[in-house]
MIPAZA-921283 format. One record per residue (C-alpha): x, y, z; residue number from 0. Coordinates in steps of 0.25 Angstrom, whole numbers. Each point is the difference from the previous one (the first is absolute). Last residue first. Layout:
N
{atom {X Y Z} NUM};
...
***
This chain:
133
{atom {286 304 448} 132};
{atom {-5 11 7} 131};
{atom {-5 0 14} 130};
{atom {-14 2 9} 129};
{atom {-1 -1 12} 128};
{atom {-13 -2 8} 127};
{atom {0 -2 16} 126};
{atom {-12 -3 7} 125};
{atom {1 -13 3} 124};
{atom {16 -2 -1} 123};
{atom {9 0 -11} 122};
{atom {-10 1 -14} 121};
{atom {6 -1 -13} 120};
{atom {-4 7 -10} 119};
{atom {7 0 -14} 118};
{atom {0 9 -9} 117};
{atom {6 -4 -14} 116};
{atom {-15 2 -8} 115};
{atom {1 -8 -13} 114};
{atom {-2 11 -13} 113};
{atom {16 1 -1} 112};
{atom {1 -18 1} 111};
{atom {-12 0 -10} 110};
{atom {8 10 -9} 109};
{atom {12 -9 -1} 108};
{atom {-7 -12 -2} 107};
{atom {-7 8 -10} 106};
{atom {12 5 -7} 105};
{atom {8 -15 2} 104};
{atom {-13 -6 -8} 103};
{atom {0 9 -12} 102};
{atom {16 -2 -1} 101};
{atom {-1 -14 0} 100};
{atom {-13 0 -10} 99};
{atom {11 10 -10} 98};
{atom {11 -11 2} 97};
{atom {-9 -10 -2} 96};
{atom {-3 5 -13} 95};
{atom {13 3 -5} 94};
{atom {3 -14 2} 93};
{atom {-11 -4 -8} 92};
{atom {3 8 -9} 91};
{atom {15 -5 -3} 90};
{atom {-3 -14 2} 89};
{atom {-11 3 -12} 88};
{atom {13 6 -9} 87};
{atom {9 -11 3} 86};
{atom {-13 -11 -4} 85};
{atom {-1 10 -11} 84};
{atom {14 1 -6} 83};
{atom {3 -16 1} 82};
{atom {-11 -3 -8} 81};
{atom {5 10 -11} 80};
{atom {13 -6 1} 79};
{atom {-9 -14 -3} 78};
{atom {-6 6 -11} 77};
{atom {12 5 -6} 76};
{atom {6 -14 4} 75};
{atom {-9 -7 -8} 74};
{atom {0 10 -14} 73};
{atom {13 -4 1} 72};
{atom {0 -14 -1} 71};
{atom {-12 1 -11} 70};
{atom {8 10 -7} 69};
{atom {13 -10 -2} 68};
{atom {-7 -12 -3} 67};
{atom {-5 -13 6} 66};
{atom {9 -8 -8} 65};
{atom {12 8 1} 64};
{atom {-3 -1 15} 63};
{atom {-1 -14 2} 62};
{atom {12 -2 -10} 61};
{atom {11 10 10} 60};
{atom {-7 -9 11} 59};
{atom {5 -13 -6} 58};
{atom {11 4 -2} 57};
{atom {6 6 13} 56};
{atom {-6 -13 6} 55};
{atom {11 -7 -10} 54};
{atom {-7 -11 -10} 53};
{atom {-10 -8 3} 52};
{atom {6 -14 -4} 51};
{atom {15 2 1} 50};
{atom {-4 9 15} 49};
{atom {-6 -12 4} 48};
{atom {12 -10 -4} 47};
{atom {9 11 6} 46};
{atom {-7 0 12} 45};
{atom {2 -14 2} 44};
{atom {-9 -11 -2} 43};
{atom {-3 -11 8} 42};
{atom {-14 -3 0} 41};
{atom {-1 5 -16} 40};
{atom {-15 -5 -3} 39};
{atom {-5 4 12} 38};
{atom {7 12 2} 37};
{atom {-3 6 -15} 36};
{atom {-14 -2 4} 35};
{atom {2 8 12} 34};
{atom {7 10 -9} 33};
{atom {-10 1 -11} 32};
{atom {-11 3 12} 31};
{atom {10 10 6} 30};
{atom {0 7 -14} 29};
{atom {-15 -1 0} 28};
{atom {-1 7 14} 27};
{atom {9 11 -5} 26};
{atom {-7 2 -12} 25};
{atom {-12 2 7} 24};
{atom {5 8 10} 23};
{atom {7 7 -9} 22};
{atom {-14 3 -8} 21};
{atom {-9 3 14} 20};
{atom {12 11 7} 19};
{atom {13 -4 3} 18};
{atom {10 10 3} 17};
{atom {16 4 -2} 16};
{atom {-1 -13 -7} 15};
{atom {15 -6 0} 14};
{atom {-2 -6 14} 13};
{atom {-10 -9 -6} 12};
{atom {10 -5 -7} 11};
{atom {13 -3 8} 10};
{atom {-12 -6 8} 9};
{atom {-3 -10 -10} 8};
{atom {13 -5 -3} 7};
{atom {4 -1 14} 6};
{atom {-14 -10 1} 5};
{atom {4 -7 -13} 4};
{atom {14 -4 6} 3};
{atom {-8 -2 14} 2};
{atom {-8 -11 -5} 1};
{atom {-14 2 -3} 0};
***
């Protein structure tokens, strides 16, 4: 593909704000059409692509008319819905370790108040003191 067809291509994709399995297909297809295009135009401009496909900008307002209003919408309620609950699963699980952090700091906490703090130390052979950390 030469870079005239490439530019085109990305101006393209960059129009899709996300590409599940059907614009990815159309995408791919498109990029097919345009490799083609490549080989049969070596030394076209982009103008001579954009003559035989159209604008970018068109091209995506026509994928999306022909895919439909509700069916596009209906994708990004799901999606905002998939959103919502990996946020809301991050949420917990922070929550979590924050409730098995403070468990753990309680008992290290009691361990070292249970932990005896004398200390004997012996300075000569009979002698025995004993002292306080």
């Amino acid at each position: 593909m030469n870079k005239n067809c490439q530019l085109f291509y990305k101006r393209l994709r960059i129009l899709f704000p996300s590409v599940g399995f059907s614009e990815g297909k159309f995408l791919r297809d498109i990029k097919m059409q345009l490799r083609d295009f490549s080989m049969e135009n070596p030394g076209a401009e982009y103008e001579d692509v954009v003559e035989f496909f159209g604008d970018p900008e068109d091209v995506y307002v026509n994928y999306i008319q022909s895919r439909g209003r509700e069916e596009i919408y209906q994708k990004f309620k799901a999606r905002k819905v998939v959103k919502y609950c990996i946020v809301s699963i991050i949420i917990f699980l922070i929550l979590i370790w924050g409730m098995v952090f403070l468990v753990w700091l309680k008992g290290y906490r009691n361990f070292n108040y249970i932990v005896p703090t004398m200390k004997e130390t012996i300075i000569n052979e009979g002698e025995v003191r004993y002292e306080e950390n």
